[in-house]
C-alpha positions as CSV (number, residue, x, y, z in Angstrom):
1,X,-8.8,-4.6,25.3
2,X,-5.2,-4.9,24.2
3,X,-3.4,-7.7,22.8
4,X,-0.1,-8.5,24.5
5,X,2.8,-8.3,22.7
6,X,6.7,-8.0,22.9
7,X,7.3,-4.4,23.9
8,X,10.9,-4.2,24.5
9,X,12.5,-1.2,22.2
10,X,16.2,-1.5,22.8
11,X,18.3,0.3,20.4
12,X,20.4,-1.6,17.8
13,X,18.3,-4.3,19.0
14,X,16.2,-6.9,16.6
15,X,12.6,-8.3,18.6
16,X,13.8,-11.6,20.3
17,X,11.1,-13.8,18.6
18,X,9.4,-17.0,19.5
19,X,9.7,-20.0,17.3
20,X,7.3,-19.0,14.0
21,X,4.1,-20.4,14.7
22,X,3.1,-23.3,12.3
23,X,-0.2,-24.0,10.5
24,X,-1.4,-26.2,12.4
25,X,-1.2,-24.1,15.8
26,X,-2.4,-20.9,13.9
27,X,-6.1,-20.1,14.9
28,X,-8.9,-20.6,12.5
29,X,-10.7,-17.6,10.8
30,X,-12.6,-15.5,12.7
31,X,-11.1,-16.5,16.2
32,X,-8.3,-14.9,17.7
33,X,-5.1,-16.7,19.0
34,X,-4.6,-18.0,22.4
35,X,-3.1,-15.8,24.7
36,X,-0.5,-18.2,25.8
37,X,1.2,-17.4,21.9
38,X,1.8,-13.8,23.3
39,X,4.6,-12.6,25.1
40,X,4.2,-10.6,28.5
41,X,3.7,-6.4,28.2
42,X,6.1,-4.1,28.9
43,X,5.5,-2.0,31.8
44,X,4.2,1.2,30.6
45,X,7.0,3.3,32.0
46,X,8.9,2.0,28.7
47,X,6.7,2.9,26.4
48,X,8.3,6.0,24.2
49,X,5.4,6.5,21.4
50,X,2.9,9.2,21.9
51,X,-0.7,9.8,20.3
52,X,-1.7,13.1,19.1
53,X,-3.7,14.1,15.7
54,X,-1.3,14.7,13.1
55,X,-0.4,18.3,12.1
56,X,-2.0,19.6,9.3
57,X,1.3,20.1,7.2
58,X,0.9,16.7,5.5
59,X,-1.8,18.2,3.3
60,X,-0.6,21.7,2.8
61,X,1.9,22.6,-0.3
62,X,5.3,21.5,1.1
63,X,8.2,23.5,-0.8
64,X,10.1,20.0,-0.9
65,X,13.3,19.7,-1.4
66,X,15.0,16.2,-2.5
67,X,18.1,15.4,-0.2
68,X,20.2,15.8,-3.2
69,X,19.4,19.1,-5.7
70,X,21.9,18.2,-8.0
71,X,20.0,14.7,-8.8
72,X,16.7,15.8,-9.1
73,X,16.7,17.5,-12.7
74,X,15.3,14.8,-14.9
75,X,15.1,12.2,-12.2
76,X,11.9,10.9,-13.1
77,X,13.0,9.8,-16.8
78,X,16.3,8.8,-14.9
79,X,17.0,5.0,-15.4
80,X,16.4,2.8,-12.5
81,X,18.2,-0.3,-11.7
82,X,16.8,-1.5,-8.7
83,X,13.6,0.9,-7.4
84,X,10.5,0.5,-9.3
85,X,6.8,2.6,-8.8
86,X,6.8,1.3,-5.0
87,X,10.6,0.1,-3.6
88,X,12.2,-2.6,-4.6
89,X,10.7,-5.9,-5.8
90,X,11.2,-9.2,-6.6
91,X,11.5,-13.3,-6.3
92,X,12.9,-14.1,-3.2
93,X,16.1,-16.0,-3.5
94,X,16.9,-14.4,-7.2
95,X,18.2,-11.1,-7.7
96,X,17.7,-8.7,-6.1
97,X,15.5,-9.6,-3.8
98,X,18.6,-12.1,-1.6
99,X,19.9,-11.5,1.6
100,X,22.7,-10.6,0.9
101,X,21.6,-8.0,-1.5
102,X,19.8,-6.6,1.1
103,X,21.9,-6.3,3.7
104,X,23.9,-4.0,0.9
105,X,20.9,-2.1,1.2
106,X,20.7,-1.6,4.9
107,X,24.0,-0.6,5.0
108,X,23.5,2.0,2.3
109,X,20.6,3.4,3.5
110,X,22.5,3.7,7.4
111,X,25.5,5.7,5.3
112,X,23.1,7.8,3.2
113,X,21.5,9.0,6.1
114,X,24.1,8.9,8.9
115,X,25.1,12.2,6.6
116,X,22.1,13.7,8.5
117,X,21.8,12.1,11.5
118,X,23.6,10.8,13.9
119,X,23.7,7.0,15.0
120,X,20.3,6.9,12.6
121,X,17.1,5.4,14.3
122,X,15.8,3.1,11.2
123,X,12.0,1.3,12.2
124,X,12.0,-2.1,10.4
125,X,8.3,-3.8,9.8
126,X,7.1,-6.3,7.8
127,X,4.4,-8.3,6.1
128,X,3.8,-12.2,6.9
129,X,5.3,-14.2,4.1
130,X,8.4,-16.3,5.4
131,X,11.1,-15.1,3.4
132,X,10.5,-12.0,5.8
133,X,12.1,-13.3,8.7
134,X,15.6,-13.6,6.6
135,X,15.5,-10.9,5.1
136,X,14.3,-9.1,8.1
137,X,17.7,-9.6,10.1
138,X,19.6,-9.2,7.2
139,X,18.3,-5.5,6.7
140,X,19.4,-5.3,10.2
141,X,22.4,-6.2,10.3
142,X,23.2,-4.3,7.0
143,X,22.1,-1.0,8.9
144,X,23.7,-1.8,11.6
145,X,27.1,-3.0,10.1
146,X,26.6,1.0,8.6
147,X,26.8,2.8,12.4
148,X,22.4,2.8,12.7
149,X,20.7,1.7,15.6
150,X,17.5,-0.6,14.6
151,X,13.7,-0.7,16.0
152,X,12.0,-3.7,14.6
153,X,8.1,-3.6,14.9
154,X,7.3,-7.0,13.7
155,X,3.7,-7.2,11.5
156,X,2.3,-4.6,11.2
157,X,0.7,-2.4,8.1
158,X,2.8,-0.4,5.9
159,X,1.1,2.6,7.2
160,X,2.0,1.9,10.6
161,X,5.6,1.7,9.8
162,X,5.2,5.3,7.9
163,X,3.8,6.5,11.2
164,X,6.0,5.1,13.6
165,X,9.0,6.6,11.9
166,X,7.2,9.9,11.7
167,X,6.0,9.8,15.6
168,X,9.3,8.1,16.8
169,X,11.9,10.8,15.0
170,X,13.3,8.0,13.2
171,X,15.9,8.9,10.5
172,X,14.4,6.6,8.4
173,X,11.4,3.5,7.9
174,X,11.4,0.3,5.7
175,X,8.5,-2.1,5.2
176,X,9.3,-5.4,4.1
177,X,6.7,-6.4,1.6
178,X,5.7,-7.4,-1.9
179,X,1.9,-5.8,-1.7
180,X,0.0,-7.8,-3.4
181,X,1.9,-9.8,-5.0
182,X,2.5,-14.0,-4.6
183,X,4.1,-15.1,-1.3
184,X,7.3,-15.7,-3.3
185,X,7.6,-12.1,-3.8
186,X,9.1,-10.0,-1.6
187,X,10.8,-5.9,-1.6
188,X,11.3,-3.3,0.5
189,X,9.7,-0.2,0.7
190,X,11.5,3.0,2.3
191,X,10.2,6.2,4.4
192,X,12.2,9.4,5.0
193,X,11.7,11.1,8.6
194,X,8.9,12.6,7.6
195,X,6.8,9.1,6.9
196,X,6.8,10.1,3.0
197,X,8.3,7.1,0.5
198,X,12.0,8.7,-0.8
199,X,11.6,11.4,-3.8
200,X,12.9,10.1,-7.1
201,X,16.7,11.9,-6.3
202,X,17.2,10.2,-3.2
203,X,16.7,6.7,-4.9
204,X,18.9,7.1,-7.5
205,X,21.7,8.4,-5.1
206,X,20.7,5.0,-3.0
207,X,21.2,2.9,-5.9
208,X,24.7,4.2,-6.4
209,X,25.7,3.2,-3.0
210,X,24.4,0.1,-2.9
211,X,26.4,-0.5,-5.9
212,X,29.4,0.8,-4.4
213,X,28.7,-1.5,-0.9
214,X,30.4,-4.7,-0.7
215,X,28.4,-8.0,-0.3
216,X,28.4,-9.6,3.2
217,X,30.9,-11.9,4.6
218,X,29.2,-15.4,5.7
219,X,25.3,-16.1,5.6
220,X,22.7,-14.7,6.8
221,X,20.4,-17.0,8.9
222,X,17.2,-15.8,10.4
223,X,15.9,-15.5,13.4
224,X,12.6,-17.6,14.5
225,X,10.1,-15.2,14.5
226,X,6.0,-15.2,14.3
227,X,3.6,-12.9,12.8
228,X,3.0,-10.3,16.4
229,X,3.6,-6.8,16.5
230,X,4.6,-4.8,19.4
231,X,2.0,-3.6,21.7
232,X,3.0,0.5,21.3
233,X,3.5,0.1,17.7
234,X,-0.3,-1.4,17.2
235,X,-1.5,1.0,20.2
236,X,-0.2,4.1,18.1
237,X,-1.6,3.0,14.6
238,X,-5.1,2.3,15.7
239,X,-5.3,5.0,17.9
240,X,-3.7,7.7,15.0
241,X,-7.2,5.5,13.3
242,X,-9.6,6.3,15.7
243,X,-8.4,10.3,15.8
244,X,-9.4,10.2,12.2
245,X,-13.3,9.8,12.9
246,X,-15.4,12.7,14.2
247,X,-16.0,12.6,18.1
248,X,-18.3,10.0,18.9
249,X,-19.0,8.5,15.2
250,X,-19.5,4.5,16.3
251,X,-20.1,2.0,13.8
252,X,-22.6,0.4,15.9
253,X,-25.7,-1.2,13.8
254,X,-23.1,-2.1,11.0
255,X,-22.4,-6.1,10.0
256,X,-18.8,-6.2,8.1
257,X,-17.1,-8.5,6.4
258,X,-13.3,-8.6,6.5
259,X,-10.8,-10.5,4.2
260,X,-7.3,-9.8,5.2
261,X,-5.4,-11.6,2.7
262,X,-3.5,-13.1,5.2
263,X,-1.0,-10.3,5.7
264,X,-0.5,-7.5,7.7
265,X,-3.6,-6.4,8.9
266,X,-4.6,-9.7,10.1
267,X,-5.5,-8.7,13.1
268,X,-5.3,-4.7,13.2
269,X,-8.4,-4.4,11.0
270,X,-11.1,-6.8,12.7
271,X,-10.1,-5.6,16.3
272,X,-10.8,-1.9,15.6
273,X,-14.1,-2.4,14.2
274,X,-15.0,-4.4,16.3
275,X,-13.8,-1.6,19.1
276,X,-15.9,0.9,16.9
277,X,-19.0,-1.2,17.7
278,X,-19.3,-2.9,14.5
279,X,-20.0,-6.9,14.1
280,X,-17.7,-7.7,12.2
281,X,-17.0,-11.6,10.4
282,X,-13.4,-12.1,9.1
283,X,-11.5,-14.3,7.0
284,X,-8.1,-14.0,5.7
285,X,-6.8,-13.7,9.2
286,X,-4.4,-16.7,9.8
287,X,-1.5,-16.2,8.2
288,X,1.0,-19.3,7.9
289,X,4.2,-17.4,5.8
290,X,2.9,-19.0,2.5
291,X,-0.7,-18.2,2.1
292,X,-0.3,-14.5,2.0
293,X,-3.0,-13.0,-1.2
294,X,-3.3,-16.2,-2.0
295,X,-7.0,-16.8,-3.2
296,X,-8.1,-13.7,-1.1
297,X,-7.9,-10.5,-0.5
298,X,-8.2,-7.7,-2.5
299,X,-7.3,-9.3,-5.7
300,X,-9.6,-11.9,-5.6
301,X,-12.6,-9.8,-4.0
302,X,-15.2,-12.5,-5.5
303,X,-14.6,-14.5,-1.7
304,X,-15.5,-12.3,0.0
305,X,-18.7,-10.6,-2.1
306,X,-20.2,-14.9,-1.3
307,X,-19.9,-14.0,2.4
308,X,-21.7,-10.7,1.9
309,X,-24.5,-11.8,-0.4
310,X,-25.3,-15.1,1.9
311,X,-25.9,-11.8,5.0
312,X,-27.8,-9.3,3.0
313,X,-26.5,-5.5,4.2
314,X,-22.9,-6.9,4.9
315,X,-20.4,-4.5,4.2
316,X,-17.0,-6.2,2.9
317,X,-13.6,-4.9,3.1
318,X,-10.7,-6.3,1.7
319,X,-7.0,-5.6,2.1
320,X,-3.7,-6.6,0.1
321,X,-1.0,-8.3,1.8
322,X,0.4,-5.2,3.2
323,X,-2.8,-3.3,3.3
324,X,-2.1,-0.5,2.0
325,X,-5.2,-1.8,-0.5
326,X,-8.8,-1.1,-0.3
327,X,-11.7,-3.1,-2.1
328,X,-14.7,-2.8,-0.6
329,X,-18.0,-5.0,-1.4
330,X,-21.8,-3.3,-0.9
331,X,-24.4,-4.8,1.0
332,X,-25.5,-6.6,-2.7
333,X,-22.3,-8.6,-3.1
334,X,-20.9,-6.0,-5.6
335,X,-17.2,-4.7,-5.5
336,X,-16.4,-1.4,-5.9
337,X,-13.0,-0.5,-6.6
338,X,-10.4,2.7,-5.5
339,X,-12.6,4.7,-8.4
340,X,-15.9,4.2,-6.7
341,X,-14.1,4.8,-3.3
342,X,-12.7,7.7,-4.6
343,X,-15.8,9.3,-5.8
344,X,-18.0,8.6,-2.2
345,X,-15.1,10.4,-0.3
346,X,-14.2,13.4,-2.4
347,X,-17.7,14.4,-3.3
348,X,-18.6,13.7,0.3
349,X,-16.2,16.0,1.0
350,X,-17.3,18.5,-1.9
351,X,-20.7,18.7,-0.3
352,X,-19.4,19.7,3.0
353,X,-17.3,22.1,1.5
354,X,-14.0,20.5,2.7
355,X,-11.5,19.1,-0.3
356,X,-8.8,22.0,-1.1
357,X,-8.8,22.8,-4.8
358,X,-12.1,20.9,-5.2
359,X,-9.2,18.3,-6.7
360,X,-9.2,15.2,-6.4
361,X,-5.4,13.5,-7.2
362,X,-5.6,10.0,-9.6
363,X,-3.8,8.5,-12.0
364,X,-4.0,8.0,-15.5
365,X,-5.3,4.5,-15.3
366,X,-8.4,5.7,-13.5
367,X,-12.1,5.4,-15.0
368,X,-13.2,8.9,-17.1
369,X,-16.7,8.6,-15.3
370,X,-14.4,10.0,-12.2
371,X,-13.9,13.4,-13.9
372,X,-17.5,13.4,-14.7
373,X,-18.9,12.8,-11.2
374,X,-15.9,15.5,-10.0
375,X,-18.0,17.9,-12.5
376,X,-21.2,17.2,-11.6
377,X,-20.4,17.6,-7.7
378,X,-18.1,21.1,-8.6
379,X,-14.8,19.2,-8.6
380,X,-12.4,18.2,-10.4
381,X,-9.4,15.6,-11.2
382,X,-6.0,16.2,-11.7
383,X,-3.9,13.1,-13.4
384,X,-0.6,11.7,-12.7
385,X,1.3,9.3,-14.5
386,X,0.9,5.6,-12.6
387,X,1.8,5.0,-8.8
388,X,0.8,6.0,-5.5
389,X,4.3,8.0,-5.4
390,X,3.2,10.0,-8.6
391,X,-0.3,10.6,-7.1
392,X,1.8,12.1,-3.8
393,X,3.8,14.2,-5.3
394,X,1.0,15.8,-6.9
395,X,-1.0,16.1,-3.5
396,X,2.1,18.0,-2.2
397,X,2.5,20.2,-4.8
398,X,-0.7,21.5,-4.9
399,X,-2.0,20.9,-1.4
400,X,-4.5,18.4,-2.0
401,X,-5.8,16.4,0.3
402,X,-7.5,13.0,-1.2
403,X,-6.2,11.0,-4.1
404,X,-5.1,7.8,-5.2
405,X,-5.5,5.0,-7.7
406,X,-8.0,2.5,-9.5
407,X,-6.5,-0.7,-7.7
408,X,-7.4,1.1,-3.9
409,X,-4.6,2.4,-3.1
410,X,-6.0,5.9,-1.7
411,X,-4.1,8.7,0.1
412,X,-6.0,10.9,3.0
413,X,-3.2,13.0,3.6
414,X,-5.1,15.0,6.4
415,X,-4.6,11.8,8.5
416,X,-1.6,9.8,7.3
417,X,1.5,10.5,4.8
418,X,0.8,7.1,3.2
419,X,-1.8,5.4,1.8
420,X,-4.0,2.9,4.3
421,X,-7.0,0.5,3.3
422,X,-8.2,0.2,7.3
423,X,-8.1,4.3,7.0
424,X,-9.4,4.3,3.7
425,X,-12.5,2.2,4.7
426,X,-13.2,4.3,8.2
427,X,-13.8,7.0,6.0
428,X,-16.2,5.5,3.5
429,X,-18.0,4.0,6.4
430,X,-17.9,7.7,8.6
431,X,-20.1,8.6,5.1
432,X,-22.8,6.1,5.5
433,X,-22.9,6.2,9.0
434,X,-23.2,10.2,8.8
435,X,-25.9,9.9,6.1
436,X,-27.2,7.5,6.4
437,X,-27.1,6.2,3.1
438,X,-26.2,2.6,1.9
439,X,-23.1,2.0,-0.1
440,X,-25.2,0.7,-2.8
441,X,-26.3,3.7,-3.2
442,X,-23.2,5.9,-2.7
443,X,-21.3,4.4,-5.5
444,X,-23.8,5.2,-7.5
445,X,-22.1,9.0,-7.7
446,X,-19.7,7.5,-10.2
447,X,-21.2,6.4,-13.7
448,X,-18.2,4.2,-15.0
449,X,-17.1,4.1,-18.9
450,X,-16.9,0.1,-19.7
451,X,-13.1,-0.6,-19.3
452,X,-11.1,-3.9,-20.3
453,X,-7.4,-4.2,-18.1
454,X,-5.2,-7.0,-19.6
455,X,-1.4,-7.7,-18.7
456,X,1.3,-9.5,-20.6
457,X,4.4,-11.3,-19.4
458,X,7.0,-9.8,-21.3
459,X,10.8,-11.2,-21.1
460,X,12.7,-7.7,-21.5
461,X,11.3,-4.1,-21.4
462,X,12.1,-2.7,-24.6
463,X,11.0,1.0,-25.5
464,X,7.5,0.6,-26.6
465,X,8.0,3.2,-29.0
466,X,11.0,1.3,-30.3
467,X,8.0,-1.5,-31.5
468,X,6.8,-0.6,-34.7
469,X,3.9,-3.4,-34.8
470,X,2.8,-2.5,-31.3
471,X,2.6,1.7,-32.0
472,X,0.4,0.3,-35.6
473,X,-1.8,-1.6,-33.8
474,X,-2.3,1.0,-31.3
475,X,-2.7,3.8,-33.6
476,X,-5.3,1.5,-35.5
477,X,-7.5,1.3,-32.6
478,X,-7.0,5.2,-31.0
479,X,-8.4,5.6,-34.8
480,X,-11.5,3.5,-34.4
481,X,-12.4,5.1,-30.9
482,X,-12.0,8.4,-31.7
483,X,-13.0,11.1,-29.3
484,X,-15.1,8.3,-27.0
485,X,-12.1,6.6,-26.0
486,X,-8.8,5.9,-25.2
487,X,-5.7,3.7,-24.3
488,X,-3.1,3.0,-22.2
489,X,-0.3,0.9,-22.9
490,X,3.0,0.8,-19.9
491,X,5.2,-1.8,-18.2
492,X,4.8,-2.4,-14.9
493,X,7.0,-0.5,-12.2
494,X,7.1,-3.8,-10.1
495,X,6.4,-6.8,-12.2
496,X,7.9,-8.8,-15.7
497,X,4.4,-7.4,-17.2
498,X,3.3,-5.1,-19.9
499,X,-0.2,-3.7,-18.8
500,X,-2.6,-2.4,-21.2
501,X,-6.0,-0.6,-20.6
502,X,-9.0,0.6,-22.6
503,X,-11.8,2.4,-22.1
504,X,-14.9,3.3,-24.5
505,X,-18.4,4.1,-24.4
506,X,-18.9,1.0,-25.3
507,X,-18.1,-2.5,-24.3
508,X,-18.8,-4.6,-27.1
509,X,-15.2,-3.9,-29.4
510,X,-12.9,-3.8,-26.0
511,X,-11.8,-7.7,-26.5
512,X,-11.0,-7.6,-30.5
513,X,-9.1,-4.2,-29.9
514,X,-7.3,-5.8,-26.8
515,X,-6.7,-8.9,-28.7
516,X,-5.5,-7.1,-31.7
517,X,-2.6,-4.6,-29.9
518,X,-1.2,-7.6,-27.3
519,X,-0.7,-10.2,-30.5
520,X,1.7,-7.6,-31.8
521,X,3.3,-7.4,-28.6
522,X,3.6,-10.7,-28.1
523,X,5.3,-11.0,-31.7
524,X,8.0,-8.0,-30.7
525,X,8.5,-8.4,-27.0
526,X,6.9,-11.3,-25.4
């Protein structure tokens, strides 16, 4: 059964919301809203988007080329101003992240890439915090002030948004969204034509013109809005969803647990499952534009594994605010994290003889057991430097098909050109479902090395090899752990925050080394 929705796709043309729902008339968890909130479908003779399965060039080595050769020597070491590991990010209502900053972007992005297309298609979507709605029309009306038509999709996950630009030969895609972060976050993420985030060149030339692009003249106001997405939009993502499982796999037998975060998969998650045949409880499902991650989710898992362990074999699954996360929780109340994830699905697909390479794509910050249960299964890892961009690169280059990153962020690029937790979780649960074996047991593949994360607010990024106290203290422990361990120090790509991991055979002298290399960053950059 299909939830109604506004359907009308007019060119240059923002969705005519309602008035933005408020808390009061939001449904509780678990219950979904009245129909009367819903506008009427469009007939179907206007509906443009097909479904297919996706070709299988998103997985094989693509020869890509960035938009601009000259730019791309030395483009990953280049200096960014605005774009960090996934768009642009920030406080709403301080730079960058204002209206009229970016409405400099939209019109940008329309110039940049009404050099390749004409009268550019660009597919706006977005997450549910408030600051969306703004910042929503003035995107638009950036991009259109540039000569490109708009689609707006309303809520909808930042996969969906990657797809519908793909599927709908759009020149471009943007997602509105801060991930994970607080509700008074927000960025914006962009997709070339091909559903792929921008390569390092093209973001770099983007900066340049947003620089060179004049602010707005007046303000912005926004439109009322609510938290729908249209009907062909949602129709297209769960269906490019279902494609993914083998003909006739049902989830039927299966009790999840679903914690939405409040964001964009809100509602896409619990009604597919539910289609699949699962029973399925959810939480995190009634977003109000402030509560978005906020005491759920994916970040704070720990809700969600009470649910599970008061319903003994619950399955949970939890998503960030744009769900492009996945955490999942076993039927004991334990959560297992994009590692363990990671190791189900690519030695799964080791033992049906079906990952190219035998790789499996993660990042630096990933657990060492990972290589080992790679080993053990006739696999192996290959590393990238930190975020989901790094890790696709890599899975284009050497057409791979699975990677992604500690924090659940996992690519299938068989499927989809951009990371999905809903897609992410179908295929752990096509795994037990096939096997038959719990996910208790499953994760079981992956024997982790103890690991202690910690971050630090810093107030400027300085050169961490320009800290002399901070490289001591780091070489001091490397020293201590020897051969059996290692660490990590970096800045975050989207936050004020120095991040700093270590991982030994051993628990017990993670804190005091922790301890000992953030009091000497404090002292030089905190």
């Amino acid at each position: 059964m299909h939830h109604q929705r506004n359907d009308r796709l007019g060119h240059d043309h923002l969705v005519p919301h309602r008035p933005c729902l408020r808390l009061a008339q939001l449904p509780p968890d678990d219950r979904r809203p009245p129909r009367s909130f819903r506008p009427p479908r469009t007939p179907a003779s206007h509906l443009v988007l097909g479904v297919h399965r996706f070709p299988h060039r998103f997985w094989r080595p693509l020869r890509h080329q960035p938009l601009f050769p000259q730019l791309a020597l030395n483009s990953v070491n280049s200096p960014r101003k605005y774009f960090g590991t996934d768009g642009i990010r920030g406080t709403f209502g301080r730079d960058p992240i204002t209206p009229a900053f970016v409405w400099r972007c939209g019109r940008a992005a329309a110039e940049h890439f009404a050099a390749r297309h004409a009268s550019p298609l660009v597919i706006l979507g977005r997450d549910t915090r408030a600051s969306g709605f703004v910042l929503e029309e003035a995107l638009a009306s950036g991009l259109r002030a540039g000569g490109a038509m708009v689609r707006a999709l309303g809520v909808l996950p930042t996969a969906a948004i990657s797809l519908a630009t793909l599927r709908l030969q759009a020149a471009a895609g943007v997602m509105i969204s801060a991930s994970h972060n607080d509700a008074c976050d927000n960025g914006i993420k962009f997709f070339g034509p091909d559903g792929f985030k921008l390569d390092d060149a093209t973001e770099i030339l983007l900066e340049r013109l947003i620089d060179a692009t004049p602010a707005p003249k007046g303000t912005i106001e926004p439109r009322p809005g609510d938290f729908s997405a249209r009907t062909e939009a949602f129709d297209l993502y769960l269906d490019a969803l279902r494609a993914t499982l083998p003909p006739g796999l049902r989830l039927e037998g299966m009790r999840l647990a679903v914690d939405a975060a409040h964001g964009s998969a809100w509602e896409t998650t619990p009604q597919l499952l539910r289609e699949l045949g699962a029973e399925v409880e959810a939480i995190g499902i009634s977003p109000d534009g402030a509560n978005i991650n906020a005491a759920c989710g994916s970040l704070h898992p720990g809700v969600l594994a009470g649910r599970v362990r008061a319903r003994p074999g619950t399955i949970g699954i939890c998503h960030d605010g744009d769900a492009d996360r996945l955490i999942m929780i076993d039927e004991d109340g334990t959560p297992l994290d994009g590692d363990e994830l990671m190791a189900i699905a690519a030695t799964d697909a080791l033992r049906r003889q079906d990952l190219p390479n035998h790789t499996l794509v993660a990042t630096v910050m990933s657990n060492l057991g990972l290589e080992e249960a790679l080993a053990a299964s006739g696999g192996r890892v290959e590393r990238t430097p930190v975020g989901d961009r790094h890790v696709l690169q890599a899975l284009r280059a050497g057409g791979h098909a699975i990677g992604g990153e500690q924090s659940g962020h996992i690519l299938f690029l068989r499927h989809f050109p951009s990371g999905d937790g809903l897609l992410a979780a179908l295929q752990i649960l096509r795994v037990t479902a096939e096997t038959g074996v719990p996910l208790k047991e499953l994760k079981r593949v992956l024997r982790k090395y103890p690991q202690r994360l910690d971050a630090l607010k810093v107030h400027e990024k300085r050169p961490l090899e320009s800290l002399p106290a901070v490289q001591d203290a780091v070489r001091a422990v490397e020293a201590e752990m020897g051969p059996r361990g290692r660490v990590l120090l970096r800045y975050s790509g989207t936050e004020p925050k120095a991040r700093l991991l270590l991982e030994y055979a051993e628990a017990a002298p993670l804190e005091a080394w922790s301890r000992r290399i953030l009091q000497a960053l404090q002292a030089e950059a905190g």
